[in-house]
N, C-alpha and C positions, 0 to 999 in steps of 0.2 A: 504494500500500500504506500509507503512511504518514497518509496522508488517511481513509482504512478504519479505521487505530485508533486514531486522534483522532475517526472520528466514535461509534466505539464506545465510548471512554473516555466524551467526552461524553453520548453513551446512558445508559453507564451511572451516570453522575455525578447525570444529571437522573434517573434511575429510584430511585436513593437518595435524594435531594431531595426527590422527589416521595411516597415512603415517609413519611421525616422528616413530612411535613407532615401526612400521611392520620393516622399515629398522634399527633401532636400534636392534629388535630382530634377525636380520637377515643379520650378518652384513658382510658376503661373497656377499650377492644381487651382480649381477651384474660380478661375477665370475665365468671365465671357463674353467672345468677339463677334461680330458677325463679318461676312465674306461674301463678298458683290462678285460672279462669276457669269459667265454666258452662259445658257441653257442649252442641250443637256449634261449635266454633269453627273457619275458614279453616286449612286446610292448610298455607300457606304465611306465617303468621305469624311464627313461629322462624326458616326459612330468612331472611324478607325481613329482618328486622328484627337478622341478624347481618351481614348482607351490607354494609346501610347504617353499620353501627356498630360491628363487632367483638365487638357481647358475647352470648357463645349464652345461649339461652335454653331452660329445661327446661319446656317448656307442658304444664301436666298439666290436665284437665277434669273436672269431676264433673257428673253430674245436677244440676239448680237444688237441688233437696230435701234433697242431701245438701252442700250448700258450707258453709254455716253451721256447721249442728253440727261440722264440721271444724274449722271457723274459732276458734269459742269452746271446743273441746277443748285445742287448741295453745294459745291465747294464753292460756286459763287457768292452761295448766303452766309460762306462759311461754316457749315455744319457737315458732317464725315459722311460722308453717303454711306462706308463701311471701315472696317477699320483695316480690311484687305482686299486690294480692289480690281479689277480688270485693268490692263494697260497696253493697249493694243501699240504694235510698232510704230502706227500714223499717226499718233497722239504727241511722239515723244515732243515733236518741236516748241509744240501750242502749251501742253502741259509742263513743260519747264520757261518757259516763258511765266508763265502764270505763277510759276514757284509754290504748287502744288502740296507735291509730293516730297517724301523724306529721302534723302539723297542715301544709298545703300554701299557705299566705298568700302567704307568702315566698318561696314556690320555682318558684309558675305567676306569671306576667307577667301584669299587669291586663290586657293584650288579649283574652289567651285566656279570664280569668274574664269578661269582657264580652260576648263570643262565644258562650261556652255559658250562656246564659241561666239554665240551671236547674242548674248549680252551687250557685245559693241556696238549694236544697231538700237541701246537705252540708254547708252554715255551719251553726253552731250554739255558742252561747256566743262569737261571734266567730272559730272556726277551721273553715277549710275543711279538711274531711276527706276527700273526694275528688274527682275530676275525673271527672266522668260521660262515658262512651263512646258508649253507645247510649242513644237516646232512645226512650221510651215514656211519652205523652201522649193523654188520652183524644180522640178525635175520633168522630162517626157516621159510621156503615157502611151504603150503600146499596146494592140492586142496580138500577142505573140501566135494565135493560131490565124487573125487574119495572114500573117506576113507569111506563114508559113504556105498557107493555100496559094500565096501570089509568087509560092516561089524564092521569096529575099530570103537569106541565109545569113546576112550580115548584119546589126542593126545598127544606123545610120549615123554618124559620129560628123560627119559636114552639114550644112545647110543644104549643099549640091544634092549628097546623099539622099536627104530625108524627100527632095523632092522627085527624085527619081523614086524613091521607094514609094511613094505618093500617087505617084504616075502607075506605075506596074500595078501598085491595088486597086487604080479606076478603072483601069484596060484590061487588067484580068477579071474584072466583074467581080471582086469579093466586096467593095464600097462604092457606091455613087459620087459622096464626098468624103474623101479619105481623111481630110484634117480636120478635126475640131478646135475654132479658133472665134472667141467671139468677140463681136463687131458692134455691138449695140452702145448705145450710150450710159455704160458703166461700168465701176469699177475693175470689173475680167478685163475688158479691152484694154485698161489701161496697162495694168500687169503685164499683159503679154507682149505688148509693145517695148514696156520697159525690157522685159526678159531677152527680146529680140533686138531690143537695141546691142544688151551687154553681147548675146548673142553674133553681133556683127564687132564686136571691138570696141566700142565707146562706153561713153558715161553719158547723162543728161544733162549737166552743168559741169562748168570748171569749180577750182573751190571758190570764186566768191558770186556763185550761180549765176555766172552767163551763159545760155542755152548755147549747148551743143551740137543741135539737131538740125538748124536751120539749112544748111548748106547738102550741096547733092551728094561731094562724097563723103557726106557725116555720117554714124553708124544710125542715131536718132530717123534720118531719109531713109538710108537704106531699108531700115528694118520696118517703117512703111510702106515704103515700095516694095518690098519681100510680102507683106501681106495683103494687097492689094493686085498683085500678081498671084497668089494664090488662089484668090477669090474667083479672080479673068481666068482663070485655065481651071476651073470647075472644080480644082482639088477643096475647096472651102462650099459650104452650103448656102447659099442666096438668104437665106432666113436669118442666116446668125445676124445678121443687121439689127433683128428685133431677139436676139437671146441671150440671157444673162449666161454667167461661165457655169453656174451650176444647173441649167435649161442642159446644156451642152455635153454635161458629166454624165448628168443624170438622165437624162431622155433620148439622148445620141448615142453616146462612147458606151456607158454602162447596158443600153439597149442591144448592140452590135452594130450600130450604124455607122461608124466610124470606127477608124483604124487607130489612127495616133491624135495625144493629145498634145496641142504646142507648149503650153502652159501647164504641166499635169502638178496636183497638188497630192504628194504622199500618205496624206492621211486621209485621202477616198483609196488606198488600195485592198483597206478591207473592206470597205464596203461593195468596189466593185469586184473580188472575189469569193461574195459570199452568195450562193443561190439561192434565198430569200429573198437578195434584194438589189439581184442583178441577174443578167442573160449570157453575160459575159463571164464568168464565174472560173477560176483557173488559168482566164486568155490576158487576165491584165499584168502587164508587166512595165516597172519604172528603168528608164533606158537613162544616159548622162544628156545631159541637154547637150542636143548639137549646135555645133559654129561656125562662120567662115572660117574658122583656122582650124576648126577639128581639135583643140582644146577647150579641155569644158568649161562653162561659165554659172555660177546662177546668183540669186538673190535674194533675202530671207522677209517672211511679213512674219513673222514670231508673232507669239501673244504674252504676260507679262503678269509677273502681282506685282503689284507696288501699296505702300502706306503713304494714307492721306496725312501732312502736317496736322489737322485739326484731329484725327484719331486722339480717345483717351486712352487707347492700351495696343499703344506702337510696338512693347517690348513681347508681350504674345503674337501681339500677328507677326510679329521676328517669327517667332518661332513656327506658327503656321505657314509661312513664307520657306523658309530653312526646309519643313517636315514634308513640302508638296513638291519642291523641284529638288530632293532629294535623290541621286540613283536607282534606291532598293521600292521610291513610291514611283516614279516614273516608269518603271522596269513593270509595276502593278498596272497602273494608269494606261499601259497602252490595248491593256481589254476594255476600254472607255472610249477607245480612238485616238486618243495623244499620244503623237508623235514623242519622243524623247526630245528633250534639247541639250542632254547630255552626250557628249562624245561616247563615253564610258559607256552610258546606257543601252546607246544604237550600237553598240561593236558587243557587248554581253548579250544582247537580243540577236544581233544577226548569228553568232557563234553557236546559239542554244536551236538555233533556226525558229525564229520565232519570229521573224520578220520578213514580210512580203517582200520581194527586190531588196534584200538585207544588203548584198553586195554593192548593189548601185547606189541604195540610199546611205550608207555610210560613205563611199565615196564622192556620193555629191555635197554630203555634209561638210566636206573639210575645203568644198571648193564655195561658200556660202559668202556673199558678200551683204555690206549694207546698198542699199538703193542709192542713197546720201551717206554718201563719205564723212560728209560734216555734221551727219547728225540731220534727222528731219527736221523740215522747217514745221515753222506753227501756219506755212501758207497752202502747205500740204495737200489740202483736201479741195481747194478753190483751184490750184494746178489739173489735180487729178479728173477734174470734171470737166475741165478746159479741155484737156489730151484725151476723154471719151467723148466727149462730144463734136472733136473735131474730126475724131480717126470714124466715127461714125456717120459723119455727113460725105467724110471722103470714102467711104466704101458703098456709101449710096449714089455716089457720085455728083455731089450736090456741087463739091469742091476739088480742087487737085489738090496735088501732095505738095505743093508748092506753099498754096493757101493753108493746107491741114496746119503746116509746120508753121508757117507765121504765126496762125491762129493762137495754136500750143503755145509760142513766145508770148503773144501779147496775155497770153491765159497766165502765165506766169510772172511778168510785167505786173500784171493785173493785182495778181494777188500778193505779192510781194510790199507791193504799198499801201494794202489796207493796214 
């Protein structure tokens, strides 16, 4: 008996000991944040993420379309819209101008900013404003059984390439229009043009953003006249005039109507090989983006946490921030659809094969650039509407390429001096 509650004393000795220590290592326990994230986001986020830490968390989601205007509502009034919040790549310029957010230098460990590479597309004036979670970096999108039926053996590493390859899918009759490229007035068009600019050699501004693109043999021209030549020799669908890039993904390329995507985004590879909720199921494969040089080129639209300044508990959402763009939750996270933005992560996923095009997408990861070298402007998005709406009147043929590119300058003129 006496041994019985010595061993029970003991029990309970080491179970208060061992308390002591959990709440020492965990010393937010007992604290709670909320978390402003896009819709849809993992189930079991909150749960996991109090479990390991003690601090609950109030995960609330919007639509992409509606996070923003939320964002710059609250912080306008001054009040936290969350105390972790979305931070999308396009923002960075606008929201450090505003001096928003809490600059993150000092607070992530240079392994992790070495890690996620494209962290440097959230520096800006020398402060990192957020820690990107999921990646999104352009790569091409193939359907490896179209190519196969038409013959190509190779897959396309030039611009020359891709449209010969292009060509042999119309004329062998496996696509009507083999490229998927959209042309409407918004945001896809804009991307892809970027992607085909870097694609031909250039940049869209020098550093102190004088357009690029103006002139005939600038990569900015070329790579409209590259798509506007597409369009004229049938390899592009007459309709994409009027279709967003996800119309394109998802009712074209994922349907089998299309062969290759110019613009392809990595994290639709599971969705387009899964047959549930695709036709194409097995046939999608991510290729290196092709270029005039036949060196590969791309560039990253990441998405990001960052802490609002007005936050009252910036020191947990640290650690909410730390706990999600983590390796071992990232490595979790990509049964959610997130892409990794860890190096680390995308080379332990491709290794375990657990990754679509693991080979390609880890290779295109390390060739990832910013859009803007000097950090995005805050005139960003008044630019971006400008360069969709012009490359949309010129594929209607309202205008030339002449006019598109002026257009694009004065669109950037424009916005620059608001």
């Amino acid at each position: 008996m006496r041994k019985s509650i010595v061993s029970l004393l003991a029990s309970a000795a080491l179970a208060i000991a061992t308390t002591a220590v959990a709440q020492d290592a965990r010393p937010f326990a007992g604290t709670s944040i909320t978390v402003l994230m896009p819709s849809p986001q993992g189930p079991d986020i909150a749960s996991a993420f109090e479990a390991e830490t003690g601090i609950h968390v109030d995960l609330q989601t919007l639509s992409w379309d509606d996070i923003r205007p939320k964002l710059v509502t609250a912080l306008v009034a001054g009040t936290a819209p969350a105390d972790v919040t979305e931070f999308d790549w396009s923002w960075t310029g606008q929201f450090n101008a505003a001096d928003w957010f809490v600059p993150l230098n000092d607070l992530i460990d240079a392994e992790t900013v070495e890690d996620i590479g494209v962290a440097k597309i959230f520096t800006v004036d020398g402060k990192l404003l957020g820690i990107p979670y999921t990646n999104d970096f352009r790569v091409m999108l193939i359907n490896k059984k179209h190519f196969s039926d038409a013959g190509i053996a190779e897959v396309p590493k030039t611009l020359d390439e891709l449209v010969a390859a292009a060509k042999q899918l119309k004329e062998k009759g496996v696509s009507q229009y083999p490229i998927g490229l959209p042309l409407s007035a918004t945001e896809g068009a804009s991307t892809s043009w970027y992607l085909l600019t870097k694609a031909f050699g250039g940049e869209l501004f020098d550093k102190d953003f004088n357009p690029l693109f103006v002139q005939p043999d600038s990569a900015g021209y070329k790579a409209l006249a590259f798509e506007l030549m597409l369009l004229k020799e049938g390899l592009v669908d007459p309709a994409s005039t009027g279709l967003k890039d996800t119309q394109i993904n998802e009712g074209m390329f994922s349907q089998g109507l299309t062969s290759i995507m110019i613009s392809g985004e990595p994290g639709r590879l599971g969705q387009m090989n899964d047959p549930k909720q695709s036709k194409v199921a097995g046939q999608a494969e991510a290729i290196l983006v092709a270029t005039e040089s036949g060196t590969t080129r791309s560039f990253g639209l990441p998405e990001a946490l960052a802490i609002p300044k007005v936050s009252a508990n910036q020191e947990a959402a640290l650690v909410f921030v730390k706990w999600f763009t983590s390796r071992e939750h990232q490595k979790k996270n990509l049964a959610n659809g997130f892409l990794p933005t860890r190096t680390s992560a995308l080379s332990e996923l491709n290794a375990e094969g657990k990754l679509n095009s693991g080979d390609a997408l880890v290779a295109q990861s390390k060739t990832v650039e910013a859009l803007f070298p000097q950090g995005t402007p805050p005139w960003y998005p008044q630019f971006s509407s400008g360069v969709n709406t012009a490359i949309n009147s010129a594929a209607k043929g309202q205008i030339t390429i002449d006019q598109a590119v002026q257009k694009i300058a004065e669109a950037a003129k424009e916005a620059m001096a608001q």
